[in-house]
C-alpha positions in Angstrom: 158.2 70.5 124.7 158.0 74.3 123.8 156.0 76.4 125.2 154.9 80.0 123.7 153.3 82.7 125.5 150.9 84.8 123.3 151.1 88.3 123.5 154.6 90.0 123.2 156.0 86.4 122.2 153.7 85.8 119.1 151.5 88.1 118.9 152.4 92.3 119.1 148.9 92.8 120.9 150.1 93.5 124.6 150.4 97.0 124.1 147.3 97.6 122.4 145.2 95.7 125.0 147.0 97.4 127.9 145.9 101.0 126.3 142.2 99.9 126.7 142.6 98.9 130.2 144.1 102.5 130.5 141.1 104.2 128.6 139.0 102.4 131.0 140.9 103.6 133.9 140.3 106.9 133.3 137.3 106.7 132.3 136.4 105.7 136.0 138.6 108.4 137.5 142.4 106.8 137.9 144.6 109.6 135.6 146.8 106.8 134.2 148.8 107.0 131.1 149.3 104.2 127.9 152.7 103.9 129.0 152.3 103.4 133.0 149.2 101.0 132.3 151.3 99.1 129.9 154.2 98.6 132.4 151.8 97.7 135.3 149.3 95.4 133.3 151.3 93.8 131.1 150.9 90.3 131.8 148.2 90.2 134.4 144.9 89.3 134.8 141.7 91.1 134.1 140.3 90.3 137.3 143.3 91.5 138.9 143.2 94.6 136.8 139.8 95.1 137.6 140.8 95.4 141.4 143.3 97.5 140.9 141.3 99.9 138.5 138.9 100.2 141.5 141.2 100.7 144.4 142.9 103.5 142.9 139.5 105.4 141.3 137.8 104.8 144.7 135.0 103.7 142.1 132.9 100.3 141.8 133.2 98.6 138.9 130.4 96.8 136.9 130.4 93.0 137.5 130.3 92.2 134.0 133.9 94.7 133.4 136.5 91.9 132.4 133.9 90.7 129.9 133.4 94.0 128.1 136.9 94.9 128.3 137.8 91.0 126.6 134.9 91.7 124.2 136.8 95.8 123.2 140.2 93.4 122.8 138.3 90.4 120.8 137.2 93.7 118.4 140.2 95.6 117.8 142.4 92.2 117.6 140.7 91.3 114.4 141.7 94.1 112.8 144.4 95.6 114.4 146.6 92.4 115.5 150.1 92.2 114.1 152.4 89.3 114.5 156.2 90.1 116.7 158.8 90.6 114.4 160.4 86.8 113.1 157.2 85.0 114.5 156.6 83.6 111.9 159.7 82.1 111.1 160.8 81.4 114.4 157.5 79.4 114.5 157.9 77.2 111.7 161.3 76.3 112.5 160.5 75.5 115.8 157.8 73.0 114.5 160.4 71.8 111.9 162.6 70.5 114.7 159.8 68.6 115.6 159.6 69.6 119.1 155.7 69.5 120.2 154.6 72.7 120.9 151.5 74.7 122.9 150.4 77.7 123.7 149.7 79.0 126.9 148.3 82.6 127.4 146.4 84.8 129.6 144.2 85.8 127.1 141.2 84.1 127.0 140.5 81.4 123.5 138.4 84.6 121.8 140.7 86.8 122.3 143.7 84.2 120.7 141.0 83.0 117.6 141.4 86.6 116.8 144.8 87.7 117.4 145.6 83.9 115.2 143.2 84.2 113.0 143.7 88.0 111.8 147.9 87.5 111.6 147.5 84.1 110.0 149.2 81.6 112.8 146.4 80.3 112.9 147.7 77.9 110.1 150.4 77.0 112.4 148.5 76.2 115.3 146.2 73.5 116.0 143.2 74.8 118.5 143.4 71.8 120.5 147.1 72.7 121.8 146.2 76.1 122.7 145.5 76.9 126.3 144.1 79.7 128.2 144.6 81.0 131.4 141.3 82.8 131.5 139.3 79.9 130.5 140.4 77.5 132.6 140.9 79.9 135.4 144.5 79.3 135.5 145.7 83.0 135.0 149.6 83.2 135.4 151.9 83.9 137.8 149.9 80.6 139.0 152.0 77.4 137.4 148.8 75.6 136.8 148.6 76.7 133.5 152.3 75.9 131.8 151.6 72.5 134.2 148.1 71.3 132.7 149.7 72.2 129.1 152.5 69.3 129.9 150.3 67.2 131.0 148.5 66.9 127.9 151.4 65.4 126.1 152.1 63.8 129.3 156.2 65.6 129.6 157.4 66.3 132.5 157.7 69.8 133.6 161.9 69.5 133.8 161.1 68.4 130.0 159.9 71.9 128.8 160.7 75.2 127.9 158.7 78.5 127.9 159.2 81.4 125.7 158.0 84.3 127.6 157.8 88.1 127.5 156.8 89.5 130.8 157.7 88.6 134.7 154.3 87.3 135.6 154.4 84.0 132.4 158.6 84.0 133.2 157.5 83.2 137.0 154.9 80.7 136.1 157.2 78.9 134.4 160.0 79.0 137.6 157.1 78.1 140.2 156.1 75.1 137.4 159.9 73.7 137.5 160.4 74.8 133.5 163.1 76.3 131.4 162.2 79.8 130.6 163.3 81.9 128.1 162.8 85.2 128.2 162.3 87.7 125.1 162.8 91.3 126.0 165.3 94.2 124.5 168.7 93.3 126.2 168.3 96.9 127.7 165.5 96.3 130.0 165.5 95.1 133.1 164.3 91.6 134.0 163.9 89.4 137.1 167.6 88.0 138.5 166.8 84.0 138.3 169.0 81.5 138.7 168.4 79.7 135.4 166.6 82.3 133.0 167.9 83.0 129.7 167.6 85.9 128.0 167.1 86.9 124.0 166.3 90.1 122.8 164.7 88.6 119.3 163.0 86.0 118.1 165.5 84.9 115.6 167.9 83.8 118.8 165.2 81.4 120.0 165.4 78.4 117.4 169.4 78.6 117.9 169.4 78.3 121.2 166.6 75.5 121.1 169.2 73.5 118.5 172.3 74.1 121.6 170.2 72.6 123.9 169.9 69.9 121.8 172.9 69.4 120.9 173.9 69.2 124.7 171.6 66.9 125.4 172.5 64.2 122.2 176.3 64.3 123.9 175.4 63.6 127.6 173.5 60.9 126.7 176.1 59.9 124.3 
């Protein structure tokens, strides 16, 4: 089984969420700019972000915060969302090799309806095989989420691969015994696993899937 993270992997939305949360940071005092909030949100959880918003403004924050900041993201994704370069493609090849696939994201479902529905993968994706870690109150670096996603094709975890973009999904995917790929420019740094892969584009990811393959028709050969 595949696996596909969301945002940075499918969908070029990260950024463009992360620059809210920074707006909203300021706005309650913490003098962060788009580019720090992207490095240090990318990833995470609203909750999470929530806490750290506050900790560092000194200010409380409304209960209701993750909700209004999903409800800014749901907004601007129907409009704004753009797919990652070669998702497309990589997509429907992927599905060609008839490997079941799922998605598993932080984003909550609204926010993925939109970011889908807006870029058009929608067409490519059935609902039921989307997962979120926000819904289900799963949010990664917690395994749960890549874990319930094999269960509901019942594969085991040793059985799956995850196509990731940032070190919070890449170490779900260790703690949930998976394959993990990991898409990020080839100049970046990334964590020192025993075990990840790295691509720096999408168009490496249905080659390497076909490898694997490959590898796997001989040894049992």
């Amino acid at each position: 089984m595949v696996i596909f993270d969301c945002d940075g992997v499918l969908v070029d939305g990260e950024y463009l969420s992360t620059c809210i949360m920074a707006q909203e940071a300021r706005k309650y005092g913490w003098n962060i700019t788009d580019e720090q909030a992207n490095k240090l949100f990318t990833g995470g959880e609203l909750a999470k972000i929530r806490d750290r918003i506050a900790h560092e403004s000194g200010k409380t924050l409304p209960d209701d915060w993750d909700m209004q900041v999903q409800n800014r993201i749901v907004t601007m994704m129907k409009t704004d969302a753009q797919t990652v370069d070669g998702a497309e493609d990589m997509l429907k090849a992927t599905l060609d090799l008839g490997l079941p696939v799922r998605i598993g994201s932080n984003s909550s479902m609204a926010e993925m309806d939109a970011k889908f529905s807006s870029t058009g993968l929608d067409q490519m994706l059935d609902e039921d095989r989307i997962h979120s870690g926000r819904d289900l109150n799963m949010p990664k670096p917690r395994p749960d989420l890549y874990l319930y996603a094999a269960e509901q094709d019942n594969i085991p975890p040793g059985n799956c691969i995850v196509l990731e973009d940032s070190d919070a999904g890449a170490e779900a995917a260790r703690r949930a015994g998976m394959a993990c790929v990991l898409l990020r420019d080839l100049s970046r740094p990334a964590p020192q696993w025993s075990g990840l892969i790295r691509i720096g584009h999408l168009s490496e990811f249905v080659p390497l899937l076909q490898r694997i393959r490959a590898k796997q028709k001989q040894a049992v050969a």
